[in-house]
C-alpha positions as CSV (number, residue, x, y, z in Angstrom):
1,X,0.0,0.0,0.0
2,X,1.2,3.7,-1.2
3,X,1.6,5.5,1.8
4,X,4.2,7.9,4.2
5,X,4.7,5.1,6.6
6,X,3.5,7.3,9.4
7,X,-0.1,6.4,7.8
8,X,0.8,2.6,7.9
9,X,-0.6,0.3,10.6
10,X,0.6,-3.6,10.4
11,X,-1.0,-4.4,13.9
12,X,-3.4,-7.3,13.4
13,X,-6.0,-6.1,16.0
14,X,-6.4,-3.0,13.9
15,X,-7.0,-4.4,10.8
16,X,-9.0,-7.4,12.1
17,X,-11.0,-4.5,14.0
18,X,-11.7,-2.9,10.7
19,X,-12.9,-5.9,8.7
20,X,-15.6,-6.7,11.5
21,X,-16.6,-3.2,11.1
22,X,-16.4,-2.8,7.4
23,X,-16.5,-6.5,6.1
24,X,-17.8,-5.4,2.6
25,X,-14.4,-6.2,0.8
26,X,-13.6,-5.0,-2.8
27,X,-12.2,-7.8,-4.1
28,X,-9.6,-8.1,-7.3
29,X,-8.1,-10.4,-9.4
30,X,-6.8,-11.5,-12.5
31,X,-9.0,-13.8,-13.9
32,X,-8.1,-15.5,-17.6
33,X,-10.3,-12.0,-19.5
34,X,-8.7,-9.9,-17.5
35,X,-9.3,-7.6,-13.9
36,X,-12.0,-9.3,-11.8
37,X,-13.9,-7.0,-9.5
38,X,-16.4,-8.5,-6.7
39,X,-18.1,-7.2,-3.7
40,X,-18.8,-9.5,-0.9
41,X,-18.6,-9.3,3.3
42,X,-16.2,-11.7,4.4
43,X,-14.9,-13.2,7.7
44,X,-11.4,-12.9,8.9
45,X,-9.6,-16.1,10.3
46,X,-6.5,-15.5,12.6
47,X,-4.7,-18.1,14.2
48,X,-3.7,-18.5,17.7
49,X,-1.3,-15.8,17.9
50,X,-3.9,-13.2,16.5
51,X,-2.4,-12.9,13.2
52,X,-4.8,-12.8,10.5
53,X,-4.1,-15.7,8.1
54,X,-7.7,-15.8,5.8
55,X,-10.8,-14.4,4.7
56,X,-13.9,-16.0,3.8
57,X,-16.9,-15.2,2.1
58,X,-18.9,-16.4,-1.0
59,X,-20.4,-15.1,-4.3
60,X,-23.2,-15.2,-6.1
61,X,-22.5,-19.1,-8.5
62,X,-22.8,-16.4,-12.0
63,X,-20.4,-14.2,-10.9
64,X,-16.6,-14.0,-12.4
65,X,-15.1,-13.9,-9.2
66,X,-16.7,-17.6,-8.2
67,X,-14.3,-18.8,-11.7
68,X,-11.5,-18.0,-10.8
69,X,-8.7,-20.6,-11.0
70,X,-7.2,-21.9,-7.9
71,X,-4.3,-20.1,-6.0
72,X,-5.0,-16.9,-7.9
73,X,-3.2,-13.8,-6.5
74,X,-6.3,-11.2,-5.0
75,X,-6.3,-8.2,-3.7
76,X,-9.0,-7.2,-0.8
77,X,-9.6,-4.0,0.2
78,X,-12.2,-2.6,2.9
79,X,-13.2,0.4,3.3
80,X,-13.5,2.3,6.6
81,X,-14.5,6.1,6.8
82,X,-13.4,9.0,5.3
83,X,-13.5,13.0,5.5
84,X,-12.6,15.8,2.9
85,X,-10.4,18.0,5.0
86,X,-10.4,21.7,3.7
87,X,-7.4,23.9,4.0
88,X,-9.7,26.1,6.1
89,X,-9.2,23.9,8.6
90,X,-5.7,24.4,9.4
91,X,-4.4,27.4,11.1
92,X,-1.0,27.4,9.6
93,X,-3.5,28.8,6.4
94,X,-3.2,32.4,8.1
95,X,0.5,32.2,8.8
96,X,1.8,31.0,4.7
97,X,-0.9,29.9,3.2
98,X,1.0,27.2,1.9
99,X,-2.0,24.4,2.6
100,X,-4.1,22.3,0.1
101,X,-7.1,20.3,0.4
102,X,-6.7,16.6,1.3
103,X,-8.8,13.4,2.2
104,X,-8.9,11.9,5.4
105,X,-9.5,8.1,5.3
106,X,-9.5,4.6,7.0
107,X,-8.6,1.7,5.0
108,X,-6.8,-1.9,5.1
109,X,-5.5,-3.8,1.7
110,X,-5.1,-7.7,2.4
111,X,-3.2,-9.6,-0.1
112,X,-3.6,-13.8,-0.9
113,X,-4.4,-16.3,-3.2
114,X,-7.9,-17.5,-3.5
115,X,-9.7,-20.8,-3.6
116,X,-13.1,-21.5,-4.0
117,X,-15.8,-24.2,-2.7
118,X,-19.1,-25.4,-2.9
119,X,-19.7,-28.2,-1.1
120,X,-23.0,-27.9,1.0
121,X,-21.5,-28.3,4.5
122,X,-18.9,-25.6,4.1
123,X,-21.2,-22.8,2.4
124,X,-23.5,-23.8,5.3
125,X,-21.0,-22.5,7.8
126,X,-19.7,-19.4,6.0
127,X,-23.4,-18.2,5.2
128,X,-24.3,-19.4,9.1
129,X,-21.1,-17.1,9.9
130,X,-21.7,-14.2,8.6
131,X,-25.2,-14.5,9.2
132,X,-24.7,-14.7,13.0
133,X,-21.7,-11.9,13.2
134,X,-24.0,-9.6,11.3
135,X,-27.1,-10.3,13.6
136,X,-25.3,-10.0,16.4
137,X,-26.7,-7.0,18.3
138,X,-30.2,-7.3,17.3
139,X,-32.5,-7.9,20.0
140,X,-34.1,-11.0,17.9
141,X,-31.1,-12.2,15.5
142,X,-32.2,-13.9,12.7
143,X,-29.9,-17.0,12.1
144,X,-29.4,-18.8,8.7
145,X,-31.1,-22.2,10.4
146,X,-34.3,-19.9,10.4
147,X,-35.3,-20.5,6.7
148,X,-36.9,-24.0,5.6
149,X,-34.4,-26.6,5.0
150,X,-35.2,-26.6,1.0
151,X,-35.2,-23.1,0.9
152,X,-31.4,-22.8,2.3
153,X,-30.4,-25.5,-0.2
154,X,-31.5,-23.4,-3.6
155,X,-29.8,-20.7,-2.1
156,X,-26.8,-22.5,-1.0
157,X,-27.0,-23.8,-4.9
158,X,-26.5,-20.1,-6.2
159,X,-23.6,-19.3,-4.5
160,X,-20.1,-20.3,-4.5
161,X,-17.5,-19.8,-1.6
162,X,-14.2,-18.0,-1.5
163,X,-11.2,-18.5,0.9
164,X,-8.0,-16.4,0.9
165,X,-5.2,-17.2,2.0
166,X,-3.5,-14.0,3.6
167,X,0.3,-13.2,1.8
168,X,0.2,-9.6,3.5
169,X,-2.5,-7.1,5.6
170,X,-1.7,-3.8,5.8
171,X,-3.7,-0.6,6.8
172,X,-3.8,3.0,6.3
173,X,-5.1,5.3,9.1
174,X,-4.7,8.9,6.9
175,X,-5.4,11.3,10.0
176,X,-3.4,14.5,9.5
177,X,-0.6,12.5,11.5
178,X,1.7,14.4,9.3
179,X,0.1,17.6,10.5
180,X,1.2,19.8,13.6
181,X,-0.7,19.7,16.0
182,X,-2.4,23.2,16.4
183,X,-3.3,22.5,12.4
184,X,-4.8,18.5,13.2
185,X,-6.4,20.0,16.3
186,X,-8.3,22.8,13.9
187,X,-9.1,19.6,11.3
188,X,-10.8,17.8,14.3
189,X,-12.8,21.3,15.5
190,X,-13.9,22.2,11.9
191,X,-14.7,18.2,11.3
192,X,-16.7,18.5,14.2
193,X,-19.2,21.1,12.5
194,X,-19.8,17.9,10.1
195,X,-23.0,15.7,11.1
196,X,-22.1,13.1,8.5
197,X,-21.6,9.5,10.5
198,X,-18.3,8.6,8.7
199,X,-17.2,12.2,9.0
200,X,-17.5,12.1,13.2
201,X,-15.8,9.1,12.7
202,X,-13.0,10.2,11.6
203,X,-12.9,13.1,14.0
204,X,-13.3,10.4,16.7
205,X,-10.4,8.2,15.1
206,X,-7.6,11.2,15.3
207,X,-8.9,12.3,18.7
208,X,-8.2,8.4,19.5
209,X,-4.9,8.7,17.5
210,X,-4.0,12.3,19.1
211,X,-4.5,10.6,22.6
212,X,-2.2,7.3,21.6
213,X,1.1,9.5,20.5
């Protein structure tokens, strides 16, 4: 990932933290026609150190993705939230005005090879998965278990699972880092004017990163 490395984060709880927040990946690949480009929420699988060493997830059965051959190189990327930042924001404007707009974003780029399934047991348990992690805080979750036995096998039918295997994770937390602090202190007030849910936060990420350092 293209980044100052003060932006970087390699810390698996991060990025784990961010896929069970955001776990709508953009997934690509090179695919035998060219680029392949899928959406689709997927689980992350760390082993007993905490590292994060696969995803899983499934597509819909017509989809290129769900073609791909196996042990082909993908990239997944989810997306966390972002702000426009206007030069307005920084003090240092007054002093030089030597400032330009930028973008203020959270995001994590995971790297592997992909294989996909379809036997009945193992969709089962991704679907049941994600299902149940997506349900979670509802006062009633709906689980997958819910809907008629012949109903769960068509749609089992038009789907087909994906597993990657993790080569690399990396994240980039873009939060004026590289910014003094008077100027990332006047980003956070004139964020906080902002009512847009991603927008706070962000605001609330670099107050969380300003109280870290």
């Amino acid at each position: 990932m293209y980044g100052p490395q003060v932006f970087l984060r390699h810390d698996a709880e991060a990025i784990a933290g961010l896929i069970a927040a955001h776990p709508l990946a953009v997934l690509a690949a090179r695919g035998p026609e060219g680029v392949v480009v899928a959406h689709a929420p997927l689980l992350a699988e760390r082993d007993e150190e905490g590292r994060i060493v696969g995803l899983w997830g499934h597509v819909a059965r017509a989809n290129p993705f769900a073609r791909l051959a196996d042990g082909a190189a993908c990239v997944a990327v989810f997306v966390g939230p972002d702000a426009y930042v206007s030069p307005s924001a920084y003090p240092s404007k007054a002093a030089h005005g030597r400032v330009v707009p930028t973008w203020n974003y959270i995001r994590a780029e995971v790297e592997g090879r992909v294989t996909c399934f379809d036997d009945a047991a193992s969709l089962e348990a991704v679907v049941s998965a994600l299902t149940d992690q997506m349900e979670a805080d509802r006062a009633k979750p709906w689980a997958f278990s819910d809907a008629p036995a012949d109903y769960r096998a068509g749609m089992l039918g038009g789907v087909v699972g994906v597993r990657i295997s993790i080569a690399a994770a990396e994240g980039k937390w873009k939060l004026s880092q590289n910014r003094a602090a008077e100027d990332a202190a006047g980003v956070m007030a004139d964020l906080g004017r902002r009512a847009e849910p991603r927008v706070q936060a962000i605001r609330r990420a670099m107050e969380t990163s300003r109280s870290e350092d």
